[in-house]
SEFI-74737 format. One record per residue: residue number from 1; residue in one letter; x, y, z of N, C-alpha, C, CB in turn. Coordinates in steps of 0.02 Angstrom, whole numbers, plus 50000, padded with zeros to 5 digits. Glycine has a CB too. Example, Ala and Ser with C-alpha at 12.3 -4.5 7.8 and 13.67 -1.06 7.14 Angstrom:
<sites>
1,A,50660,49716,50390,50615,49775,50390,50660,49835,50390,50565,49776,50452 $
2,S,50642,49888,50354,50684,49947,50357,50645,50002,50394,50704,49970,50286 $
</sites>
This chain:
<sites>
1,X,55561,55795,56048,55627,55770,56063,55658,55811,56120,55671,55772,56000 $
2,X,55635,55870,56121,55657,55914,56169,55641,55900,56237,55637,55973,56155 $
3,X,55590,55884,56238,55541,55897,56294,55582,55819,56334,55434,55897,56265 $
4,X,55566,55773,56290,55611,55686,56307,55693,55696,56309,55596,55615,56227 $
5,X,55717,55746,56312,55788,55736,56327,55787,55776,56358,55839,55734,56285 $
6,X,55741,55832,56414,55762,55872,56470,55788,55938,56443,55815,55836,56513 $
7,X,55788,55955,56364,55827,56012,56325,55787,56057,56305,55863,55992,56265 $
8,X,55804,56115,56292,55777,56177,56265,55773,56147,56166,55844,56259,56291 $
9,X,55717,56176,56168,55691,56181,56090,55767,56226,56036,55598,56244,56093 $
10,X,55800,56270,56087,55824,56311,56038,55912,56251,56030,55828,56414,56073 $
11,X,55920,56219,56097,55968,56180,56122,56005,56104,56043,55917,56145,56205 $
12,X,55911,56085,56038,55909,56022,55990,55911,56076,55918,55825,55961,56001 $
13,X,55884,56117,55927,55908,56154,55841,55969,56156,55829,55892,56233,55824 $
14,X,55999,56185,55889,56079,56221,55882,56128,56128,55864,56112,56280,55995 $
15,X,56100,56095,55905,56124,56041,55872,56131,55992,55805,56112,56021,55900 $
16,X,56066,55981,55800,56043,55967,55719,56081,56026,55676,55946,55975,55706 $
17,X,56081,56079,55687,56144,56106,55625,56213,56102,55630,56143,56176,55612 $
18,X,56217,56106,55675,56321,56083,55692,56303,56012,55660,56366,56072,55809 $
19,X,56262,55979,55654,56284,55901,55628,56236,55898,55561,56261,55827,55694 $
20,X,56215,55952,55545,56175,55952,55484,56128,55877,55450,56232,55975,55432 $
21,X,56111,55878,55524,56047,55839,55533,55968,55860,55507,56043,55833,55604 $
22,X,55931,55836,55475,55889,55849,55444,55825,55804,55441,55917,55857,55396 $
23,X,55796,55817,55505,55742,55741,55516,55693,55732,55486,55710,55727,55577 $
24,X,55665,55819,55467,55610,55809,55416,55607,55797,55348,55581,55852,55416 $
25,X,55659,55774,55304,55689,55756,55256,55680,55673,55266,55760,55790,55253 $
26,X,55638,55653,55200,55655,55576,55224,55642,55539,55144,55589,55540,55300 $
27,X,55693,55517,55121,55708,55473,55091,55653,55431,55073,55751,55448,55120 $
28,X,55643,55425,54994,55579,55392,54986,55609,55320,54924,55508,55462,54950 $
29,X,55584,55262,54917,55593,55207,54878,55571,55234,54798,55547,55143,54910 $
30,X,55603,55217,54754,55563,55236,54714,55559,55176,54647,55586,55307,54699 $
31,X,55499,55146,54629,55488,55090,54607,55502,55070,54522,55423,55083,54628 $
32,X,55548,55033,54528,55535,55030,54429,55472,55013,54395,55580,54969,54392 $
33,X,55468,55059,54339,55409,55092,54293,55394,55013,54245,55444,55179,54232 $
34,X,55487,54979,54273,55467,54937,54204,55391,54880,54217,55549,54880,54182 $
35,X,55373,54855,54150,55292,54817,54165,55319,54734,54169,55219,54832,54080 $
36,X,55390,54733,54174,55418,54660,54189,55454,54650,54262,55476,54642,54131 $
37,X,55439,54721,54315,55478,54730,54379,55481,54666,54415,55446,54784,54424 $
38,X,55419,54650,54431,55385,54592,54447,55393,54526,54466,55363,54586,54415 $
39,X,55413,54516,54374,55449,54444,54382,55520,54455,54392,55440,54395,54317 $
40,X,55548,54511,54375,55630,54528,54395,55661,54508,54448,55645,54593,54404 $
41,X,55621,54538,54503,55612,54530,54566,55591,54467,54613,55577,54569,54571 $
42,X,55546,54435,54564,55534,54358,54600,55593,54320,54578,55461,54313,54575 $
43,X,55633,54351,54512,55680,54273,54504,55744,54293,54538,55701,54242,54412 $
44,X,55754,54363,54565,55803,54378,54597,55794,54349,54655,55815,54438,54599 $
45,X,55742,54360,54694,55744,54341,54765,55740,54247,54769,55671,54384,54806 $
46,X,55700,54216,54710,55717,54170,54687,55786,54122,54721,55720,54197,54628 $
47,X,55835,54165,54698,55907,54150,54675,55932,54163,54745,55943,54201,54610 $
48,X,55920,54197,54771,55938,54228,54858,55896,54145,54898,55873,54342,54887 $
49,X,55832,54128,54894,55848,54078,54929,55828,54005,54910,55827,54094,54984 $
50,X,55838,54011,54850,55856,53943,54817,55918,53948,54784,55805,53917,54767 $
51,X,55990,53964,54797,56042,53977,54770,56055,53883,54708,56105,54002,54848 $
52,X,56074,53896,54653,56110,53849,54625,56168,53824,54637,56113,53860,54582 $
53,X,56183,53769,54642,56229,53731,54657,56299,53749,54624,56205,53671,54644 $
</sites>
């Protein structure tokens, strides 16, 4: 990122902490255990684009 914005390595650190930015941190999905997710999910999306009248 440094190198692609013309900046010093120490430049993009000093920034990412004034804004307590954290890029290597990343947010992961995490899936229901339940053994009926499945169909939950098909009759939800279901409903999204076959809405009832």
């Amino acid at each position: 990122m440094a190198h692609a914005m013309g900046m010093s390595r120490t430049a993009i650190s000093r920034i990412r902490r004034a804004f307590g930015l954290q890029p290597h941190r990343q947010e992961t999905l995490k899936l229901s255990t339940d053994p009926t997710f499945v169909d939950k999910v098909r009759d939800i999306v279901g409903l999204y684009l076959d809405p009832p009248r």
